[in-house]
Backbone as JSON, one array per atom type, in Angstrom:
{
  "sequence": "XXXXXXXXXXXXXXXXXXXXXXXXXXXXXXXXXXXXXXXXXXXXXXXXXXXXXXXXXXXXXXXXXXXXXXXXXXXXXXXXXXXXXXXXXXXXXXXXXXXXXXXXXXXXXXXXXXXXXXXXXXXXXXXXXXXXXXXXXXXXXXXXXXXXXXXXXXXXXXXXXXXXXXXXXXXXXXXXXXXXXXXXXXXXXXXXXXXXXXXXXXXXXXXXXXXXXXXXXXXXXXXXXXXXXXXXXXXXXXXXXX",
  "N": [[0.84, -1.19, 0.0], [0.82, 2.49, -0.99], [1.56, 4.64, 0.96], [-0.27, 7.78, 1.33], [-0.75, 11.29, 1.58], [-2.36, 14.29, 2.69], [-3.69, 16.89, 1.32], [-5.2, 20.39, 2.38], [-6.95, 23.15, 1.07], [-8.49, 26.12, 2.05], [-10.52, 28.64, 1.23], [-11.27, 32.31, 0.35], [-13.69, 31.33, -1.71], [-13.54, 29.02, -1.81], [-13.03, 25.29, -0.5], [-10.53, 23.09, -1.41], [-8.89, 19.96, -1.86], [-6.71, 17.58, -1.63], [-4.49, 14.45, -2.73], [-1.52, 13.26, -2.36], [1.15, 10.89, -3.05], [4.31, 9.67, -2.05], [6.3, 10.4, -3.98], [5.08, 13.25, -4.92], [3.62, 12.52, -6.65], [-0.1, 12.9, -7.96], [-2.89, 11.5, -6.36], [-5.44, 12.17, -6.28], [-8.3, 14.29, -6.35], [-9.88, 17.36, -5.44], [-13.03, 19.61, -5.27], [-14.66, 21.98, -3.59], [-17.13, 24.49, -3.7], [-17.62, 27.65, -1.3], [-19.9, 28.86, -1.78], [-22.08, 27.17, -1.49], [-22.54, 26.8, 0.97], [-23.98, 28.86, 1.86], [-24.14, 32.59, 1.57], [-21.89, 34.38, 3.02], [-18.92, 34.41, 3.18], [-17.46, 34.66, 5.77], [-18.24, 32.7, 7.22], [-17.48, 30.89, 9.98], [-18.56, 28.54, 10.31], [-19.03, 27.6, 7.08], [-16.73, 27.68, 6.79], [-16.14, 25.25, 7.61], [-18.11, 23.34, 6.2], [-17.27, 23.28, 4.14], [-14.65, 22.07, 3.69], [-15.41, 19.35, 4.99], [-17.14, 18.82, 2.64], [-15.26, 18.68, 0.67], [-13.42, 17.04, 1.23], [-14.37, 14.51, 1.9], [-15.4, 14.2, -0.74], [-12.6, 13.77, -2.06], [-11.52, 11.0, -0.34], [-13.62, 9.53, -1.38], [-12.61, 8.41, -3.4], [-9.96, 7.13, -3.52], [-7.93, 5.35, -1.45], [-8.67, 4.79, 2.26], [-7.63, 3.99, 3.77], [-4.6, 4.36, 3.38], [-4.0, 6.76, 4.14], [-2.01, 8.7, 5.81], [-1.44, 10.94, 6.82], [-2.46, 14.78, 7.5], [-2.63, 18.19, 6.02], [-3.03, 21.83, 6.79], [-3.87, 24.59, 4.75], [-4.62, 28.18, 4.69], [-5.7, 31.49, 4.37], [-4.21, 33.88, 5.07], [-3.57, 36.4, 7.21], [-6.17, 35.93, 8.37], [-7.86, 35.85, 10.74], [-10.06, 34.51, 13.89], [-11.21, 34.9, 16.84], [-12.13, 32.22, 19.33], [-13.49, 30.03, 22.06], [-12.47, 27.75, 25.3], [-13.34, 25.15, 23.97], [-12.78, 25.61, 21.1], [-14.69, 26.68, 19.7], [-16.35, 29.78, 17.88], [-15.76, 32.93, 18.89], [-16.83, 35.43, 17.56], [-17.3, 37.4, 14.78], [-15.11, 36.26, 12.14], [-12.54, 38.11, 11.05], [-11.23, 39.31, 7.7], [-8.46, 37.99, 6.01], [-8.09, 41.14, 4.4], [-9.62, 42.77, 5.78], [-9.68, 45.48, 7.68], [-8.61, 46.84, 10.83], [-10.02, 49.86, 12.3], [-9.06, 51.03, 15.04], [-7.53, 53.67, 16.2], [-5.94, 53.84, 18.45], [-5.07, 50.93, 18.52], [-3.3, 50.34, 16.16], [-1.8, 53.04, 16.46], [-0.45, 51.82, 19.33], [1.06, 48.83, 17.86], [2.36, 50.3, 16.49], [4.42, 52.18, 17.83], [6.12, 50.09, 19.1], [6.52, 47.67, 17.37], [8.79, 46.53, 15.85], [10.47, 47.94, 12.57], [10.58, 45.95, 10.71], [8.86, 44.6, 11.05], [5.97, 42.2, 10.28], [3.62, 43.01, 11.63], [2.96, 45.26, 11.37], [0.03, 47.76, 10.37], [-3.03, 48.14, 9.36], [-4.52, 45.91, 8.47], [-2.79, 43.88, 9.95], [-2.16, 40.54, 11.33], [-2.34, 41.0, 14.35], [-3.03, 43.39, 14.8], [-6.04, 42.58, 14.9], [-5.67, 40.45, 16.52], [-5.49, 42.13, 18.36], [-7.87, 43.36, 18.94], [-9.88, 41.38, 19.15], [-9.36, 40.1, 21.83], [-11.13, 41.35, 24.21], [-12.95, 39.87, 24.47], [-15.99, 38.35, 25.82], [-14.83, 34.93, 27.58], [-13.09, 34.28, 26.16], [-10.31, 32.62, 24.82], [-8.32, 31.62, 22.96], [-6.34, 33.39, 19.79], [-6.85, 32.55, 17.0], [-5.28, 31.84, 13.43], [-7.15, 30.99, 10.48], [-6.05, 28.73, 9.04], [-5.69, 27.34, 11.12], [-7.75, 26.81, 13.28], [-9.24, 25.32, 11.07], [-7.64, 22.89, 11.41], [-7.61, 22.13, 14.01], [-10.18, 21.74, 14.02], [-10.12, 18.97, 13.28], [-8.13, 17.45, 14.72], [-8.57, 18.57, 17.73], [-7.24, 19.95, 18.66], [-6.48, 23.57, 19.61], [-4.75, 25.12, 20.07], [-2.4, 25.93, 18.8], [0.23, 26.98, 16.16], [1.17, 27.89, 13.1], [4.81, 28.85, 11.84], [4.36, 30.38, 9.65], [1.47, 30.93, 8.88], [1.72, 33.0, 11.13], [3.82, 34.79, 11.26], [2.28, 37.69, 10.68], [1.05, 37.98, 12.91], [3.24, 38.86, 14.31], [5.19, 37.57, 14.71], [8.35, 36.09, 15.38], [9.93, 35.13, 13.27], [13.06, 34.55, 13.29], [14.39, 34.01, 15.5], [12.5, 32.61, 16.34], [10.48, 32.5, 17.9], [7.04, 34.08, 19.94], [7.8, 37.58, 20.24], [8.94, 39.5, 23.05], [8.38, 42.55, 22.59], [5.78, 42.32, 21.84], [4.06, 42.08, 23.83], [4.19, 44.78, 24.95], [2.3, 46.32, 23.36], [0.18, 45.67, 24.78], [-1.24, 43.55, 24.14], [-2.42, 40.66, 25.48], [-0.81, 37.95, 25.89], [-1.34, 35.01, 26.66], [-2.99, 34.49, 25.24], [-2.36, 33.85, 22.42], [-1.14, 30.99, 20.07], [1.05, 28.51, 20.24], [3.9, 27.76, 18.46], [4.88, 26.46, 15.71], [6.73, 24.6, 13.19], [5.76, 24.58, 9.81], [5.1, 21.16, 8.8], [5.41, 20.08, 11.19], [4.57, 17.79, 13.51], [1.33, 18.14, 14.79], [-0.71, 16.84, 16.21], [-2.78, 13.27, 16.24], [-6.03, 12.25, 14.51], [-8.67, 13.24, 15.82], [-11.23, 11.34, 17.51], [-13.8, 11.25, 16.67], [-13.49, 12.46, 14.32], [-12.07, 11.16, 13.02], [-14.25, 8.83, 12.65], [-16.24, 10.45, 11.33], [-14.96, 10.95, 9.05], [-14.26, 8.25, 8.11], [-11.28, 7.57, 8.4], [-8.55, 6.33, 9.84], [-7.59, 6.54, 13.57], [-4.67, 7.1, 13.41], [-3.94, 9.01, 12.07], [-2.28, 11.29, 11.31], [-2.29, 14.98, 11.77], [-0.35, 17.53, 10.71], [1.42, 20.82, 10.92], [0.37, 23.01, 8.88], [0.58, 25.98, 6.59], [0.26, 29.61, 5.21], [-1.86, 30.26, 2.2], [-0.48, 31.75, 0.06], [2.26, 30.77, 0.87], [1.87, 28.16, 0.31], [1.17, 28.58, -2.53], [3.25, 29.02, -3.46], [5.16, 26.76, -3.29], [3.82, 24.87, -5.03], [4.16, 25.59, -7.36], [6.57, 24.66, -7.38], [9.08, 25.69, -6.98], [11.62, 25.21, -5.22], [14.47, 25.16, -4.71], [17.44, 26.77, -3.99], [17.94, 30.02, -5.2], [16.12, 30.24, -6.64], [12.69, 31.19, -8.17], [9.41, 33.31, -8.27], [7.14, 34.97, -9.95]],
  "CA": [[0.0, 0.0, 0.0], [1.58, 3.31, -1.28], [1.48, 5.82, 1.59], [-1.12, 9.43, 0.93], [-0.6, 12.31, 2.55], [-3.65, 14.88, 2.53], [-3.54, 18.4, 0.96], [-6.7, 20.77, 2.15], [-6.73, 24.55, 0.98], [-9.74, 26.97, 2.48], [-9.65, 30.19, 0.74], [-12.08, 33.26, 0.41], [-14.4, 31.31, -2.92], [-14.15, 27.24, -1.68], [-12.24, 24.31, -0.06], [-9.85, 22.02, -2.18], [-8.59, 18.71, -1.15], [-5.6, 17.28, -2.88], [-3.84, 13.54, -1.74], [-0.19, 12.73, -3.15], [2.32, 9.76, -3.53], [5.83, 10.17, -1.86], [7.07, 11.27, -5.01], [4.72, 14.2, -5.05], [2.45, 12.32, -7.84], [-1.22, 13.09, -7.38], [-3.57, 10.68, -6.63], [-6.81, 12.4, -6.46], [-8.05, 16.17, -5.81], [-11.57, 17.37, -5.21], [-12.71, 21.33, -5.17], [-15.75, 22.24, -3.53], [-17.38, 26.29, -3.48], [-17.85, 28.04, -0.64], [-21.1, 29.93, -1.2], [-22.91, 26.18, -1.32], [-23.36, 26.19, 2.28], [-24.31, 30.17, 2.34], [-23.48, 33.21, 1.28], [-21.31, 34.6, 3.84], [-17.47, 33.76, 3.22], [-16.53, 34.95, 7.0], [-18.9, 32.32, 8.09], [-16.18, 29.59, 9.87], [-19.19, 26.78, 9.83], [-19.68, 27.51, 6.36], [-15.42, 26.91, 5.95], [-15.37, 23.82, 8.14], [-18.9, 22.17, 5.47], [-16.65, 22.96, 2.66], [-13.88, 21.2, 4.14], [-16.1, 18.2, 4.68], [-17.73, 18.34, 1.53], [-14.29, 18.32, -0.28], [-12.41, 15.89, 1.98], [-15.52, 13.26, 1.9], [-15.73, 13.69, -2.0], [-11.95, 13.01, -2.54], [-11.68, 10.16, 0.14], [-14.22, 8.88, -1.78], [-11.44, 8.17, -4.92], [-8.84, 6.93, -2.88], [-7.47, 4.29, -0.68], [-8.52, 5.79, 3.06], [-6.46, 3.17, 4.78], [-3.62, 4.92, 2.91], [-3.72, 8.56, 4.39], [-1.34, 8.51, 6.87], [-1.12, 13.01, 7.74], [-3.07, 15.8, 6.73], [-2.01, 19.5, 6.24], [-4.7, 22.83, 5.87], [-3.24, 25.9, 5.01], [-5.6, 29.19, 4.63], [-5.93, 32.43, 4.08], [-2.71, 35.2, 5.37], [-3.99, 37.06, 7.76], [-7.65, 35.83, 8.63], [-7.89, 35.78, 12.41], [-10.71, 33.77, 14.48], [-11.05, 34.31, 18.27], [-12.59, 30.84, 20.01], [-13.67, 29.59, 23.48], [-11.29, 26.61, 25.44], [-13.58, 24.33, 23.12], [-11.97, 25.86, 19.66], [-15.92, 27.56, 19.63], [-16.07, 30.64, 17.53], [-17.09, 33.87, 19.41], [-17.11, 36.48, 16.77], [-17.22, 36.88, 13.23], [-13.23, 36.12, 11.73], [-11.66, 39.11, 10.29], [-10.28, 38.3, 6.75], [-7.03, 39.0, 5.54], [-8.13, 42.24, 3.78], [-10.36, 43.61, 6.73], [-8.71, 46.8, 8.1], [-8.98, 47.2, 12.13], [-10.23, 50.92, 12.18], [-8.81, 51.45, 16.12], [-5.94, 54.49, 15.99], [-5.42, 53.43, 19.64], [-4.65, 49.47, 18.53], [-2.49, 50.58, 15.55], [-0.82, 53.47, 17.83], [0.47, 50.71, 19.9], [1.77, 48.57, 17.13], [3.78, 51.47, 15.54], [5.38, 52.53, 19.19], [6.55, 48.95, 19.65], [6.85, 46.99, 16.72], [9.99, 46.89, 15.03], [10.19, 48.75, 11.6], [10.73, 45.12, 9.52], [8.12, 43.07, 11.33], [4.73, 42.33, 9.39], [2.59, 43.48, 12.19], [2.5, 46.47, 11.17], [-0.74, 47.77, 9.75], [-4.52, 48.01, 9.7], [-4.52, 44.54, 8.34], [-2.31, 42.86, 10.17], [-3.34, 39.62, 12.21], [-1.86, 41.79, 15.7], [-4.0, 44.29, 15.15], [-7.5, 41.79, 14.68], [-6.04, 40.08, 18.08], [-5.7, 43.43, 19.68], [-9.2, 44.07, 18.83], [-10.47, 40.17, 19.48], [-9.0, 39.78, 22.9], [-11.49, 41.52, 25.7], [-14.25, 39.31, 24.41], [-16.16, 37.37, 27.41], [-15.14, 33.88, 27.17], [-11.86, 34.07, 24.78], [-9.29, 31.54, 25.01], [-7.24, 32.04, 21.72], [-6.94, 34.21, 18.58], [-6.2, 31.74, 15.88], [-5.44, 31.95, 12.19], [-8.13, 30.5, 9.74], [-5.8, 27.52, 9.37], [-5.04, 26.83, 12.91], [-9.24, 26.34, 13.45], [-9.77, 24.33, 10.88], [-6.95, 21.83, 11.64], [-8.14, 22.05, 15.19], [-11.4, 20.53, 14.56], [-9.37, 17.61, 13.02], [-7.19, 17.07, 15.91], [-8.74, 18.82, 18.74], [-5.97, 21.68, 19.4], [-6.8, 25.07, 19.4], [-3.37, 26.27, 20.53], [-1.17, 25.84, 17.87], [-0.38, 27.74, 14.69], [2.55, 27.62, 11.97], [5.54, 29.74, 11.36], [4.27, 31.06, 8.43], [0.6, 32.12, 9.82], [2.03, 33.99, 12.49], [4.19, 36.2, 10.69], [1.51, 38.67, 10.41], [0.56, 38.57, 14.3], [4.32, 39.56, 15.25], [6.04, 36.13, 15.04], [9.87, 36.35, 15.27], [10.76, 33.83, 12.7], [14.31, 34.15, 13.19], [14.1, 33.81, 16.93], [11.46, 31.41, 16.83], [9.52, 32.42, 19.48], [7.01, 35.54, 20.11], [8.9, 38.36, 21.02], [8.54, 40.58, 23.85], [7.29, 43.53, 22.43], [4.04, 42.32, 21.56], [3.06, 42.59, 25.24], [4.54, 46.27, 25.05], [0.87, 46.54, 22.85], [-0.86, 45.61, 25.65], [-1.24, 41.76, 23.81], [-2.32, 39.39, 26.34], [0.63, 37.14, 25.11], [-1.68, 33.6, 26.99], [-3.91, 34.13, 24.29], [-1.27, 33.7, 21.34], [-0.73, 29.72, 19.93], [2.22, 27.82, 20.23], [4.14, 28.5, 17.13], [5.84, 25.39, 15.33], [7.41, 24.88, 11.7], [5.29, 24.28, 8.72], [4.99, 19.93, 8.56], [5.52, 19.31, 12.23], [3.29, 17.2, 13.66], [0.23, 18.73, 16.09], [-1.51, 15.55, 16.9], [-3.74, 12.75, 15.62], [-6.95, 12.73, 14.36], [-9.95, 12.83, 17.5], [-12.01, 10.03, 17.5], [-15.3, 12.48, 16.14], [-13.05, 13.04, 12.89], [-11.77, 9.64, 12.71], [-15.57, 8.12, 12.45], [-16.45, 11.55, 10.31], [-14.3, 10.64, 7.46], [-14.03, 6.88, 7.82], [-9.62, 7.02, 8.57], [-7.45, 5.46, 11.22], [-7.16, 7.27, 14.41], [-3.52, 7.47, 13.78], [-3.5, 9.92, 10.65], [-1.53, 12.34, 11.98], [-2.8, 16.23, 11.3], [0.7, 18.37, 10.3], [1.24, 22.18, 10.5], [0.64, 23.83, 7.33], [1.04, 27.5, 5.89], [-0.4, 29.93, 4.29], [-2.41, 30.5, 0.69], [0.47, 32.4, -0.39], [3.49, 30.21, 0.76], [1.3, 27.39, -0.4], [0.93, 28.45, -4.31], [4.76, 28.94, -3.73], [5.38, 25.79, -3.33], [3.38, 24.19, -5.6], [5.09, 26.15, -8.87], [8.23, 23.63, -7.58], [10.47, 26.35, -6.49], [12.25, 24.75, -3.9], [15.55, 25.07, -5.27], [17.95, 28.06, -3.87], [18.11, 30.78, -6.36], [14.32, 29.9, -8.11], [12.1, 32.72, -7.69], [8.52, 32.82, -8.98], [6.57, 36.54, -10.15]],
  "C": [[0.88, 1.25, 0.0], [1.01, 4.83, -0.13], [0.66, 6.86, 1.08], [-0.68, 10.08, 2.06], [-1.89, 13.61, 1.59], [-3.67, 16.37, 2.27], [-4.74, 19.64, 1.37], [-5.88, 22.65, 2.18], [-8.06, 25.1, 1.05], [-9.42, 28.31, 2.05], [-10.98, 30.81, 0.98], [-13.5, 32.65, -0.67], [-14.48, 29.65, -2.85], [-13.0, 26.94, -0.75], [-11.57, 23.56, -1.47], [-8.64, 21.03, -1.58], [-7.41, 17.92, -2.61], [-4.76, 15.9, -2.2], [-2.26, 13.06, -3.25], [0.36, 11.69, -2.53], [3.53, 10.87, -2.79], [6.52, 10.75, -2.92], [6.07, 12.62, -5.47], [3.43, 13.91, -6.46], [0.8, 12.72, -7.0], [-2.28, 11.88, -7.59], [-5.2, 10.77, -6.71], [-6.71, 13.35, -5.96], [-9.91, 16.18, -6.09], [-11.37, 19.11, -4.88], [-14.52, 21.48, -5.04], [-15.97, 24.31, -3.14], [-18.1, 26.68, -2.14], [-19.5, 28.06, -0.48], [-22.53, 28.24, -1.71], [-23.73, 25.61, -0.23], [-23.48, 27.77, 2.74], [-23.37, 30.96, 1.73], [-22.24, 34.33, 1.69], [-19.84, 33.94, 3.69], [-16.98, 33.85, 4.7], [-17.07, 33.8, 7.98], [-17.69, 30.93, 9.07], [-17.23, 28.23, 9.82], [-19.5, 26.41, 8.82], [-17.68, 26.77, 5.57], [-15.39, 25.41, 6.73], [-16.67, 22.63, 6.74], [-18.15, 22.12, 4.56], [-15.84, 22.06, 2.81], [-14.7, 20.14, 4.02], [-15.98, 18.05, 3.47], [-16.16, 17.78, 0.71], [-13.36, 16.84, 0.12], [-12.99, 14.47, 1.92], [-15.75, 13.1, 0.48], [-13.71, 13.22, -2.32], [-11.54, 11.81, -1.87], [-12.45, 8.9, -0.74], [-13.62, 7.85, -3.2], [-10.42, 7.56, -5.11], [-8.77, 5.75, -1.62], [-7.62, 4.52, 1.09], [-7.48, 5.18, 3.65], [-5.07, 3.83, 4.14], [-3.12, 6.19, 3.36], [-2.76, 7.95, 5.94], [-0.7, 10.52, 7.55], [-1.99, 14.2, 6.59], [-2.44, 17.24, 7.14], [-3.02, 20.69, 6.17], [-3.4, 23.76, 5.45], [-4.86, 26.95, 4.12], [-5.04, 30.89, 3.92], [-4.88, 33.86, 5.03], [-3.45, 36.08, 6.08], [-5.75, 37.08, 8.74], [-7.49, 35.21, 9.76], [-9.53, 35.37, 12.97], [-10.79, 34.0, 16.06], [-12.11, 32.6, 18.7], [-12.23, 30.79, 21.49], [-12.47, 28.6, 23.85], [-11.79, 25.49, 24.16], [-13.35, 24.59, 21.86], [-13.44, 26.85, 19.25], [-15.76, 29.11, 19.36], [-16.55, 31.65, 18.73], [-17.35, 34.95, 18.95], [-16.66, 36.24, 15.67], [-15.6, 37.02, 13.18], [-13.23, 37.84, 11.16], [-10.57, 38.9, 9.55], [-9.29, 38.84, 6.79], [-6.85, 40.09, 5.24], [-8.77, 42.84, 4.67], [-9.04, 44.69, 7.77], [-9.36, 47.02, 10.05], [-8.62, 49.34, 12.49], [-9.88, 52.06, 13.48], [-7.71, 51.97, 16.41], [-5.28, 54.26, 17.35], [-4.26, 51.82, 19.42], [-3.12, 49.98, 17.55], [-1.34, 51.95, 15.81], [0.11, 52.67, 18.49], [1.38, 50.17, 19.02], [2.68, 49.3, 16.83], [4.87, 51.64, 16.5], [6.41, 51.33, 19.26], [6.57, 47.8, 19.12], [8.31, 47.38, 15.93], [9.81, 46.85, 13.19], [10.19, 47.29, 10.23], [9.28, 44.35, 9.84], [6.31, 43.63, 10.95], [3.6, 42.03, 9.92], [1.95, 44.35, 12.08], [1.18, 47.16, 10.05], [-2.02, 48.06, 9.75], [-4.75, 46.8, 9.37], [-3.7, 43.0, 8.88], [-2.92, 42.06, 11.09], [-2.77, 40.13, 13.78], [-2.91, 42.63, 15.8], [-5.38, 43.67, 15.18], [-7.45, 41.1, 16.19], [-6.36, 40.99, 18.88], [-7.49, 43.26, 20.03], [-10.08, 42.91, 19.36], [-10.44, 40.38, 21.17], [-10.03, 40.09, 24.39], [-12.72, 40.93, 25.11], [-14.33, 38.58, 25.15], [-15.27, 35.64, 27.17], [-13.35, 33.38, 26.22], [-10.78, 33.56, 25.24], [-8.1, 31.23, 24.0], [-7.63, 32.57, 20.75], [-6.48, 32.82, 17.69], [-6.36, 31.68, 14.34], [-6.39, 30.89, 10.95], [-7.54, 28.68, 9.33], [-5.67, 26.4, 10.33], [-6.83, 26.14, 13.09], [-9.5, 25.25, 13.07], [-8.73, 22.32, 11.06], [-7.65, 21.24, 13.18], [-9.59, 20.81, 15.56], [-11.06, 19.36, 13.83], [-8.49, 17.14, 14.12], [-7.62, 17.32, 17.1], [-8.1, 19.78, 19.2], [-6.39, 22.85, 18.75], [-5.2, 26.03, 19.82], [-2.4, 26.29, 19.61], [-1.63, 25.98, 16.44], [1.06, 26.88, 13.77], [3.41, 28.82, 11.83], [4.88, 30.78, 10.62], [2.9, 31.54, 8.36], [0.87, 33.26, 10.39], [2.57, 34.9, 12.22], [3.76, 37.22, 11.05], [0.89, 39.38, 11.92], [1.66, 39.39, 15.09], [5.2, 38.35, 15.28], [7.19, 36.55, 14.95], [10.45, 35.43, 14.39], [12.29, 33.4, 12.68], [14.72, 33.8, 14.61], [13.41, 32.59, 17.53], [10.55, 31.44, 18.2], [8.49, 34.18, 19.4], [7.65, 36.11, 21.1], [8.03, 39.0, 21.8], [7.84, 42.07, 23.77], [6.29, 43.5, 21.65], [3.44, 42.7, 22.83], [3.18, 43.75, 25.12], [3.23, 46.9, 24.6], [-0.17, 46.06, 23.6], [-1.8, 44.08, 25.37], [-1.87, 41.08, 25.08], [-1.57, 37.97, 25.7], [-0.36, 35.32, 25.53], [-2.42, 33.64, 25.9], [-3.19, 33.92, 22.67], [-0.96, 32.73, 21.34], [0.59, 29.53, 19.88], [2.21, 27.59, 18.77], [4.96, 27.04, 16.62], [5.75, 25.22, 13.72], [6.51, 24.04, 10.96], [5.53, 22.53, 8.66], [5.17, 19.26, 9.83], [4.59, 19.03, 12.76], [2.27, 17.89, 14.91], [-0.3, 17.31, 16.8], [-2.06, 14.46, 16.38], [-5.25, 13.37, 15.38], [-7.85, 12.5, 15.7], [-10.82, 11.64, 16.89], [-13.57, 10.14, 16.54], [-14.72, 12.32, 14.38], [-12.62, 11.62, 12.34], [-12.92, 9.15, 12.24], [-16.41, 8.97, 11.4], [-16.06, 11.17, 8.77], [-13.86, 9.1, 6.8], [-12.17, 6.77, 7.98], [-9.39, 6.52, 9.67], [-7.84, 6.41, 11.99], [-5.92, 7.99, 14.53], [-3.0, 8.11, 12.42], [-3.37, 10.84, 11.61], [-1.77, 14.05, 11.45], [-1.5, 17.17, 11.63], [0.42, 20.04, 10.92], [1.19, 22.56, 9.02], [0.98, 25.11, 7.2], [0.28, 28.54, 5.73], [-0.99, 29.8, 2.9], [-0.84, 30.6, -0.12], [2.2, 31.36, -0.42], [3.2, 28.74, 0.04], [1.53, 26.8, -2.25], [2.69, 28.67, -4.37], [5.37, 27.27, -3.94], [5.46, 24.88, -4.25], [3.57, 24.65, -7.13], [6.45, 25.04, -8.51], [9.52, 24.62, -7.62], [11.14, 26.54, -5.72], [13.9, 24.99, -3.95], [16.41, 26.47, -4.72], [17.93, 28.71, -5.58], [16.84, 30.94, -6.74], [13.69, 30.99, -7.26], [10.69, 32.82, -8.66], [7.69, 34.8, -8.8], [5.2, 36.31, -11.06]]
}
């Protein structure tokens, strides 16, 4: 039996589900549209049916006993607060939504440093700022982080390459200190780990959901953006894609 590994991309217009071969061959792909389960793109129960729908139609093509890790990656900037149970408690704020509070983005400017890609009305720092004194709130998390979540069960953990945008230190590896300087509540910020490392298995709910093992293992993924990088095959120092 030739190993799968599980591709899912949630964007602003659908879900798409993609399973490859160790050598990167494809063995089946599935692409379902958003506005099938409503017209509302910010809705997150309307990104977790797409998910289904797409993940349950290419499963359906494929070997399940074969999946052995799944990856999401999303949308650059699209922030989520949630309860301890991963439970939304306000609408997301996409990537392109501008946080309109000269107080929040004040802060940032004082106490971000002049390279880091917090800076902004759109960045995902300024959407936590603004998330954070809601009753009930237990983490901000990026549109990928969620939907992996309700595959695994973790709500605390993001990816390198999410986080960027909240203040991440990628060269440091860790968030830095002057995010609190913005008045951050830093407990509410996921544990940050590198693009393919593993978060957890699947929960027992998702296991019986999709018909796989228990012991398909649910990855970190990325962004949209570092995503379609990828997938041009420009892995190579030097290669460069425009």
């Amino acid at each position: 039996m030739t190993p799968l590994v599980v591709g899912i991309d949630i964007g602003t217009s659908g879900a798409r589900a993609v399973a490859m071969r160790q050598d990167f061959s494809i063995a089946g792909q599935s692409a379902v549209r958003l506005d099938k389960f409503g017209q509302n793109p910010r809705d997150p129960s309307a990104w977790w049916q797409a998910v289904q729908a797409a993940l349950t139609e290419l499963l359906s093509g494929v070997d399940r006993a074969a999946i052995r890790a799944i990856a999401i990656d999303g949308t650059s900037g699209t922030l989520l607060p949630v309860d301890a149970d991963g439970r939304p408690l306000a609408e997301p704020l996409m990537y392109n939504d501008k946080v309109d509070d000269g107080d929040i983005l004040a802060a940032i400017a004082r106490a971000a440093p002049e390279a880091s890609a917090a800076h902004g009305a759109t960045s995902g720092l300024a959407k936590a700022l603004r998330y954070q004194h809601l009753p009930g709130i237990a983490a901000v998390l990026h549109q990928a982080d969620w939907i992996a979540g309700n595959l695994s069960g973790r709500f605390d953990v993001s990816d390198e390459n999410n986080a960027l945008k909240t203040g991440y230190d990628v060269e440091a590896r860790r968030w830095p200190d002057w995010i609190a300087a913005t008045g951050m509540r830093m407990d509410l910020l996921p544990d940050v780990i590198e693009p393919g490392d593993v978060t957890g298995t699947l929960t027992a709910a998702a296991a019986a959901l999709f018909g796989l093992p228990r012991d398909v293992v649910v990855v970190a993924g990325t962004t949209d953006g570092c995503a379609s990088f990828l997938a041009t095959g420009a892995t190579a120092a030097g290669d460069g894609v425009t």
